[in-house]
FIMAR-802529 format. One record per residue (C-alpha): x, y, z. Coordinates in nm, 3 decimals. Each point is the difference from the previous one (the first is absolute). Layout:
// residues N
> X,Y,Z
...
// end
This chain:
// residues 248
> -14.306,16.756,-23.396
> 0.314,-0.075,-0.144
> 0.175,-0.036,0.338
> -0.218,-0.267,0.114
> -0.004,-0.242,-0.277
> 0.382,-0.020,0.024
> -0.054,-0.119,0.372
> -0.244,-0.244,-0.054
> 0.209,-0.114,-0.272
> 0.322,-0.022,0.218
> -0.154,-0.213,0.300
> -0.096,-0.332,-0.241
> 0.381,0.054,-0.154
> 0.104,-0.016,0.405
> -0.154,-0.267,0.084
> 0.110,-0.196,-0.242
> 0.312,0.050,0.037
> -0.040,-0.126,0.324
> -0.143,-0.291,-0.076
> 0.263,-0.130,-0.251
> 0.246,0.054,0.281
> -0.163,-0.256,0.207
> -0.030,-0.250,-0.288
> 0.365,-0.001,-0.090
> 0.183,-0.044,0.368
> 0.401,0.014,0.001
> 0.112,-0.360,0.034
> 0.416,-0.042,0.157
> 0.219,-0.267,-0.170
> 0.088,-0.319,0.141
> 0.372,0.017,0.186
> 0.210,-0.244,-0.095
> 0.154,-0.199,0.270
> 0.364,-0.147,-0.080
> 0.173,-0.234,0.219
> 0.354,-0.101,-0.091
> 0.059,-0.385,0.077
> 0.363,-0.163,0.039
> 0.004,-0.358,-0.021
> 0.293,-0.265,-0.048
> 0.047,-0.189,-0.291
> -0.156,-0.322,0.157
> -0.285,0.158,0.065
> -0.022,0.171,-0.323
> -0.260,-0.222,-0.137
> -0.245,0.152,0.267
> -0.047,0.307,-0.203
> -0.247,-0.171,-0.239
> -0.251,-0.047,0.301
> 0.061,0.326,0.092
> -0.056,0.138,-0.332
> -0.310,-0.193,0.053
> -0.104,0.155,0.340
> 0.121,0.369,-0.077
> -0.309,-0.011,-0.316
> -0.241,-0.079,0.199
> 0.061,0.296,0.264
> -0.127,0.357,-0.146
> 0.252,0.291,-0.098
> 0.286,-0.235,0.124
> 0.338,-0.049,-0.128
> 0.279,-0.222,0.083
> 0.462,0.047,-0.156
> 0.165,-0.268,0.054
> 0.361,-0.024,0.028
> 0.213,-0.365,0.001
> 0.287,0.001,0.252
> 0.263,-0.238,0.172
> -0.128,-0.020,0.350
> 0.326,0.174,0.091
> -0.124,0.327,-0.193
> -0.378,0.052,0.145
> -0.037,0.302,0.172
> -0.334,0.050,0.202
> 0.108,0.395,-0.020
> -0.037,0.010,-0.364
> -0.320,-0.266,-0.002
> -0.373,-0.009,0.098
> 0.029,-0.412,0.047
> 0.296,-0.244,-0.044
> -0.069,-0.327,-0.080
> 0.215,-0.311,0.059
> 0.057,-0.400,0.121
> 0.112,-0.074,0.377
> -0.076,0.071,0.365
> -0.075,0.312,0.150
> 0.307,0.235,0.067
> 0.064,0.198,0.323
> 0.002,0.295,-0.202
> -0.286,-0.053,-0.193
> -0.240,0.269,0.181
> -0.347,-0.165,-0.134
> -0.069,-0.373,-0.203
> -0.277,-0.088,-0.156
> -0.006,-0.398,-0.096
> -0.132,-0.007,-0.367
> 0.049,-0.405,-0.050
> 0.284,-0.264,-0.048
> 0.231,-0.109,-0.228
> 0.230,-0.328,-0.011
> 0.321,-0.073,-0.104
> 0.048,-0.355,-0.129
> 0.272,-0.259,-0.183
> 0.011,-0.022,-0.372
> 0.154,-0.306,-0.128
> 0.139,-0.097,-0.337
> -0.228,-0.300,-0.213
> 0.271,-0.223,0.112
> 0.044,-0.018,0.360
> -0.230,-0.288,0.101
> -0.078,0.103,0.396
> -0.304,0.144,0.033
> 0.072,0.167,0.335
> 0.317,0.025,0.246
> 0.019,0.130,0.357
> 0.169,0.314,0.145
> 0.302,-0.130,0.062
> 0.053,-0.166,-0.342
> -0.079,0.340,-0.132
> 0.248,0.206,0.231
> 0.302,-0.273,-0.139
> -0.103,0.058,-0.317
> -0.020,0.390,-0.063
> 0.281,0.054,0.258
> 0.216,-0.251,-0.199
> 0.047,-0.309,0.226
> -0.188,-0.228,-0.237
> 0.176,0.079,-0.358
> -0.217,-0.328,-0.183
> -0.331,-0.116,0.001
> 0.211,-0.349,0.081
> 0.074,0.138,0.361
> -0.387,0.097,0.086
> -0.151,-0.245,0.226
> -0.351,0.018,-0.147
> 0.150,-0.085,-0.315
> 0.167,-0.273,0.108
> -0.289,-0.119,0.170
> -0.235,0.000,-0.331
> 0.276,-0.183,-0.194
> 0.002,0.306,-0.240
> 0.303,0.077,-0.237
> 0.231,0.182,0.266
> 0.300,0.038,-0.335
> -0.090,0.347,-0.062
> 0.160,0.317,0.154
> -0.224,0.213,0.204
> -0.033,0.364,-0.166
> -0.141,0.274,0.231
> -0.155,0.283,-0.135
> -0.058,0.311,0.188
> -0.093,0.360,0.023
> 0.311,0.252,0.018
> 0.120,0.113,0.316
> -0.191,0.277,0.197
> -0.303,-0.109,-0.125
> -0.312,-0.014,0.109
> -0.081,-0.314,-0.108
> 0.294,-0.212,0.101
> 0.053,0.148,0.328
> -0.351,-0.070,0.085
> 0.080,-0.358,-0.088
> 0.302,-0.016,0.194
> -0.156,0.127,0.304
> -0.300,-0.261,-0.030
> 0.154,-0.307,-0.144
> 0.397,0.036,0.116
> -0.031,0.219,0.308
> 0.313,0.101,0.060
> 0.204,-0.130,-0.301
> 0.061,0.157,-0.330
> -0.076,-0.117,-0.357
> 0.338,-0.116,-0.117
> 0.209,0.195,-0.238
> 0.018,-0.113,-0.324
> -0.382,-0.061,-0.083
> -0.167,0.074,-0.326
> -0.145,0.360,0.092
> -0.376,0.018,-0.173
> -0.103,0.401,-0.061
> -0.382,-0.084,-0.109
> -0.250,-0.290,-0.002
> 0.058,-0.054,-0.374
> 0.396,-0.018,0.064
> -0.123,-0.275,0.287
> -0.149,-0.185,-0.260
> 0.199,-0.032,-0.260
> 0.271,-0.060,0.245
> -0.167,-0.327,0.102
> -0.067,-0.142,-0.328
> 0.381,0.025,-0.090
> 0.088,-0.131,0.312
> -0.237,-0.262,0.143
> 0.143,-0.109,0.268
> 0.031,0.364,0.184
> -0.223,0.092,0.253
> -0.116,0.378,0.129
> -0.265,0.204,0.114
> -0.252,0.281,-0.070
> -0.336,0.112,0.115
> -0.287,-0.232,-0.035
> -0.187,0.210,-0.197
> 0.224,0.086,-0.238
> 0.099,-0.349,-0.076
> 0.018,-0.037,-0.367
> -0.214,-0.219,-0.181
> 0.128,-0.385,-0.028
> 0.283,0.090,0.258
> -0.040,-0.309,0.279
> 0.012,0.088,0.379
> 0.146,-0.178,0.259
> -0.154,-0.060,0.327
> 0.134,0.018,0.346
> -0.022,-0.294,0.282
> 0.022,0.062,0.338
> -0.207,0.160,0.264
> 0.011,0.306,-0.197
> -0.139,-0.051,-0.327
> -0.020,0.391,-0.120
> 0.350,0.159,0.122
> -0.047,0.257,-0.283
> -0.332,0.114,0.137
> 0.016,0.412,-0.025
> -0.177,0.309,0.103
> -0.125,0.287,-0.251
> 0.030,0.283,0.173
> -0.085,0.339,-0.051
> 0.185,0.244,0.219
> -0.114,0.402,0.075
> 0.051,0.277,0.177
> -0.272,-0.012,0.209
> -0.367,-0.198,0.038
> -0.137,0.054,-0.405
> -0.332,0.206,-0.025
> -0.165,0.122,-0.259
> 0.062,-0.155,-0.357
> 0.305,-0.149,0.119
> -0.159,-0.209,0.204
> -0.238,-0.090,-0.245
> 0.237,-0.171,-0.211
> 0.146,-0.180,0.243
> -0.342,-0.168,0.134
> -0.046,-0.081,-0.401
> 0.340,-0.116,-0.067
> -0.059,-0.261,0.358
> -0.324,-0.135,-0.185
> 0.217,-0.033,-0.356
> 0.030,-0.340,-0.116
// end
C-alpha cells in the first residue's frame, strides 16, 4: 500500500514539471550589429542624420571615425563617406544627396554676384582690388578696397573641391587668409569686409552674405554625397543608406 501512494503521488509532481517547462521557453539575446563608418571632415555634419537613421533600425549600431580624405581606408571601414565624383577605384557608390559649395562675401563688397572668370582672377591673384573687377566697376560700387581671399589650407577637401569646380586648372594663390572652421570663416569676414571665400552651403553661418554666380552655370559648386563600399550593401547597411537618401 505504501508503494503505490508514492507513485500516484510522483506522476502529478511529473507533470507539472512539465508543464512549467513549456510556460517559461528559453528566449536568445539580440546581436548587436556594429558598422564602423569613415567619413571626411566635410561631410562630418552627416553623422547627425545618421545618428537619426541608425535609432530607428533594431539591435543596430554605427562608430564613426573623422578623417582627411587622404586617410580613409575601405579595409579598415564598413562605409566611407565623402564630397566628389565617383573614383575608378571606388568598387561600389551609393548617391546619398548633394551638397554645394558657394562664395561668402564680407558686408562690404557691394556685387551681388560675379562670373567665373572674375572669380578665377580673383582667387588665383590676377585681380588684387575690388577696383579692378568688372562687375564692380559696372555697379559704380567703391572699387578702393583691397581684395582679401580667404581659403581652406592646402590638401583640403574643401578648397580643392573649389578649385576643381570654380578655377579648373588654376590654384588658389599663395598668400590667402587660410580659414580652419566655419566660425574662423566668420569672424574672418567681419574683420575684414571686403574679403571674399567659400564654404558649404549648408554650413554657412548665420548673417554671413553669399554671392551668386552669372553665367551659364549658375551652381559650379554643385557636389555629390557619396557613400562608397565594398560591395552592393544588404542587410542593415543598406537600410541606412535608403534612410539617410530620404533624410532632409
Amino acid at each position: 500500500m505504501i508503494r503505490k501512494i508514492y507513485w500516484i503521488a510522483l506522476i502529478p509532481l511529473l507533470l507539472l514539471t512539465a508543464c512549467q517547462a513549456e510556460l517559461s521557453p528559453v528566449t536568445e539575446t539580440p546581436t548587436l550589429e556594429i558598422i564602423n563608418i569613415q567619413v571626411t571632415p566635410a561631410t562630418a555634419h552627416w553623422m547627425d542624420s545618421v545618428a537619426e537613421c541608425s535609432q530607428q533600425i533594431p539591435d543596430f549600431g554605427v562608430y564613426r571615425q573623422i578623417l582627411p580624405i587622404s586617410e580613409l581606408d575601405l579595409g579598415a571601414a564598413d562605409l566611407m563617406m565623402r564630397l566628389g565624383q565617383k573614383q575608378e577605384s571606388d568598387p561600389f557608390v551609393t548617391l546619398l544627396g548633394t551638397e554645394e559649395i558657394v562664395l561668402v562675401i564680407g558686408e562690404d563688397v557691394s556685387v551681388p554676384s560675379l562670373n567665373l572668370q572674375t572669380i578665377n582672377s580673383i582667387f588665383t591673384g590676377n585681380f588684387t582690388g575690388w577696383g579692378q573687377v568688372p562687375e564692380v566697376k559696372e555697379s559704380e560700387g567703391d572699387g578702393d578696397q583691397p581684395i582679401r581671399v580667404l581659403s581652406y589650407p592646402p590638401e583640403n577637401e574643401l578648397r580643392t573641391l573649389f578649385e576643381t569646380s570654380f578655377l579648373g586648372s588654376n590654384k588658389i594663390k599663395s598668400g590667402s587668409t587660410v580659414i580652419f572652421t566655419e566660425e574662423t570663416l566668420d569672424n574672418l569676414l567681419v574683420q575684414h569686409p571686403n574679403a571674399i571665400g567659400y564654404t558649404l552651403k549648408s554650413k554657412v553661418p548665420q548673417g554671413v552674405r553669399t554671392l551668386s554666380v552669372s553665367g551659364d552655370n549658375p551652381q559650379p559648386g554643385l557636389q555629390y554625397v557619396l557613400a562608397v563600399t565594398q560591395q552592393e550593401p544588404i542587410g542593415k547597411l543598406r537600410e541606412l543608406l535608403l534612410c539617410l537618401q530620404n533624410a532632409p
